[in-house]
N, C-alpha and C positions, 0 to 999 in steps of 0.2 A: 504493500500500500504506500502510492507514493505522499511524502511528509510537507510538500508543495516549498515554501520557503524558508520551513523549518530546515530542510534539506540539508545533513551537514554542521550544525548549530551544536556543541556541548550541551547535553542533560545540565551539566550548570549553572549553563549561561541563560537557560528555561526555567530553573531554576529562581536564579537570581533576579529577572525579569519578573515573574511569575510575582515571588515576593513585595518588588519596587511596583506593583501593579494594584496590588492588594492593601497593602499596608494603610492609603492612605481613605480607602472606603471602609475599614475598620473602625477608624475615630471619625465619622461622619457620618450620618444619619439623615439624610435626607434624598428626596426624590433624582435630582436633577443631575449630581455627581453619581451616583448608580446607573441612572438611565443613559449618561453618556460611554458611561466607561458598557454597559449592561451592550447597548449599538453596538459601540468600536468592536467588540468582542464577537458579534454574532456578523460582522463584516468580515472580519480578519478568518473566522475559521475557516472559510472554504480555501481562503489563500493560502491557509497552514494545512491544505490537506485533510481536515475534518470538515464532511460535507454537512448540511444542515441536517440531512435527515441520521445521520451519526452521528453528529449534536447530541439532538432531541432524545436518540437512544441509548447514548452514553451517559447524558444527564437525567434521563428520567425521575433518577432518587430526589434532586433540588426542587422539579418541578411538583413534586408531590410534597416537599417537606417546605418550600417556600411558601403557601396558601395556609399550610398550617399554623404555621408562626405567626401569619399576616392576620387571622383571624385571631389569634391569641392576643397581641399586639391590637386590633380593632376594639377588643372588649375589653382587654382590662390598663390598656396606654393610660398614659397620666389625661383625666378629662379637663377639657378647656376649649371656651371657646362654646357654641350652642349643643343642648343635649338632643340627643336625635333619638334613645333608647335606652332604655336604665330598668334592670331587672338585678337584683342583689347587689355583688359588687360588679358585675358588670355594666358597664356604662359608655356606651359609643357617640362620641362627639366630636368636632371637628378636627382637634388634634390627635384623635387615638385613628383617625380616618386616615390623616395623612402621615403617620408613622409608620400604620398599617402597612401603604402604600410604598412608603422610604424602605421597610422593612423586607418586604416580596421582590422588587428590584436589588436589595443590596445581598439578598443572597444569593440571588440569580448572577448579578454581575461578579462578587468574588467567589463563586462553585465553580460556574461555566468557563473561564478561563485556565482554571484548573484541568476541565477535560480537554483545553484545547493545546495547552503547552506540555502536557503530562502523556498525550496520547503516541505511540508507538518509540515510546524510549526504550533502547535496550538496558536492560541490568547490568550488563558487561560495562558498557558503554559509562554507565550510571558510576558506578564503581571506579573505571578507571578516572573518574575525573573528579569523585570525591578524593580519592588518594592522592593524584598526582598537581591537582590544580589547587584545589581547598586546604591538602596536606593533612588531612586525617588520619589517625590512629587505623592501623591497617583490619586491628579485627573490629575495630567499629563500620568500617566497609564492608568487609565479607560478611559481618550481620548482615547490613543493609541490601548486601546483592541477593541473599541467598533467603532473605523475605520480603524482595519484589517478584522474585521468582516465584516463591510458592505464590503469592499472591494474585497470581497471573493466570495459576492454576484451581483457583478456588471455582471461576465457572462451569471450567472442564467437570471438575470432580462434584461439583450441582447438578448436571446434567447426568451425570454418569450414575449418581445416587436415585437423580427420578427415574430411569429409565431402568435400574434394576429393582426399586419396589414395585413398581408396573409390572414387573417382569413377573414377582410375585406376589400379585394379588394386593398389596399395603396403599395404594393408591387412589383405593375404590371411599373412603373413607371423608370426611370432609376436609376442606380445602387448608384451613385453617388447622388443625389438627394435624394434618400431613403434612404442613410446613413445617411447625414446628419439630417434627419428629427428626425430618432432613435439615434442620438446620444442628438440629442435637448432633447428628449422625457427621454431620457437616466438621461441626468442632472437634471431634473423637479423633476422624479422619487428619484434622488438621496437626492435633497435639501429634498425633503417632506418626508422623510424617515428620516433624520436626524433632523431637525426638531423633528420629531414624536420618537426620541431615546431620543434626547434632555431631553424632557421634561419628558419623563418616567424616566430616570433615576436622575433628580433634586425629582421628586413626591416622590422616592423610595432609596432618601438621601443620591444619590455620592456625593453632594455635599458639604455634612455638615462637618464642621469640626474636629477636633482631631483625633488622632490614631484609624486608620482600621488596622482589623486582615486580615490573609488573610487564608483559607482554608485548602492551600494544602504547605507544603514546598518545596520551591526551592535552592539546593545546587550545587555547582560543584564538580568535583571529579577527575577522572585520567584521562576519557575518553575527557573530555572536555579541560583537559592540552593537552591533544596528539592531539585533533583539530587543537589547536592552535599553537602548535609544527612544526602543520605540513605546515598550511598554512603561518608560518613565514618561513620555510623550503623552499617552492617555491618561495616565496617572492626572496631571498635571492640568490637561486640557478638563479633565472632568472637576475638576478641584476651581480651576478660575472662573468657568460659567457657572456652575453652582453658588458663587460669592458674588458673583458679578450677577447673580440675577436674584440676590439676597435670600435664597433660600439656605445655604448652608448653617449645619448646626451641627456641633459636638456630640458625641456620643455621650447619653447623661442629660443632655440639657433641655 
């Protein structure tokens, strides 16, 4: 799958981007810096290689947990401003409306960025540029690489578990009850696997100490400045029309 202009770019340099992208929709709370940074982002996927409709399917989980929060946020936001509904302590009025609102775009805008800079890194890749670029403690790496990997394989081994309760009859059962069962089944699967890396990889001397080499070289270059360029670029742009059209507000306030 091609990575469009991610093509070639350091996992760190996506990394670091990804961070300088985020950070500053964290302490802000409002509509207008989400909504723009929320666009740039749903522009730039198809040029990174993540098409809309792998978007949508990638991100699923924000789109379903953003409206939750947003309703939560709707009713019990700090009220001010006219009351429009008041039943115990909940109470929806014109600022729990537009927090609501700040609320559903700022998770969408700092989730969805996440699927699009994070999307087809390799582990290796990953790894050699925490070590050689970042300069990280090597077995704090070889964690990292060796549970992006299993991580990769958590849907495989979803698919693999529905398809053998099916296989025998465990399926027939309600939906909700059979999730759970495969999600249990899910985590068993998961510790015993680690586990079983665990110890291969102590048998086969991640552990030992002194300087490892590492294989392949990892550098940065132009492409991976202009990442980062870029996503301080939206940062930035979202940040001065939000103030410049006086809707910005702190996190808190």
């Amino acid at each position: 799958m091609s990575e469009g202009l991610l093509t070639g770019t350091n996992p760190v340099a996506r990394i670091a981007g990804l961070i300088l992208l985020t950070t500053p929709l964290l302490v802000s709370v409002d509509r207008v810096s989400a909504a723009v940074a929320l666009i740039c982002t749903v522009i730039a996927a198809p040029l990174c290689g993540v098409g809309l409709r792998q978007l949508a399917r990638r991100g699923w989980p924000l789109f379903i947990a953003a409206p939750l929060v947003g309703v939560s946020m709707l009713l019990y936001g700090r009220p001010e401003g006219q009351v429009y509904f008041s039943f115990l302590m909940a109470r929806v009025t014109d600022n729990s409306i537009e927090l609501a609102i700040a609320i559903v775009l700022r998770v969408l805008a700092i989730g969805l960025p996440v699927v699009v800079l994070t999307a087809n890194i390799d582990p290796t890749d990953l790894g050699d540029g925490l070590a050689q670029v970042l300069r990280l403690p090597s077995k704090f790496v070889l964690a990292s690489v060796a549970g992006v990997r299993l991580f990769t394989l958590f849907v495989d081994d979803w698919q693999a578990l529905g398809r053998a309760r099916r296989a025998r009859g465990l399926a027939d059962t309600g939906r909700v009850k059979r999730t759970l069962g495969q999600v249990f089944a899910l985590l068993v699967f998961a510790l015993r696997r680690g586990t079983k890396l665990s110890m291969a990889m102590e048998a086969r001397g991640f552990g030992a100490p002194g300087k490892r080499t590492w294989a392949r070289e990892s550098t940065v270059g132009t492409r991976d400045a202009a990442l980062v360029v870029v996503c301080i670029a939206i940062a930035a742009l979202s940040i001065t029309l939000s103030v410049q059209m006086g809707t910005f507000r702190f996190l808190g306030t």
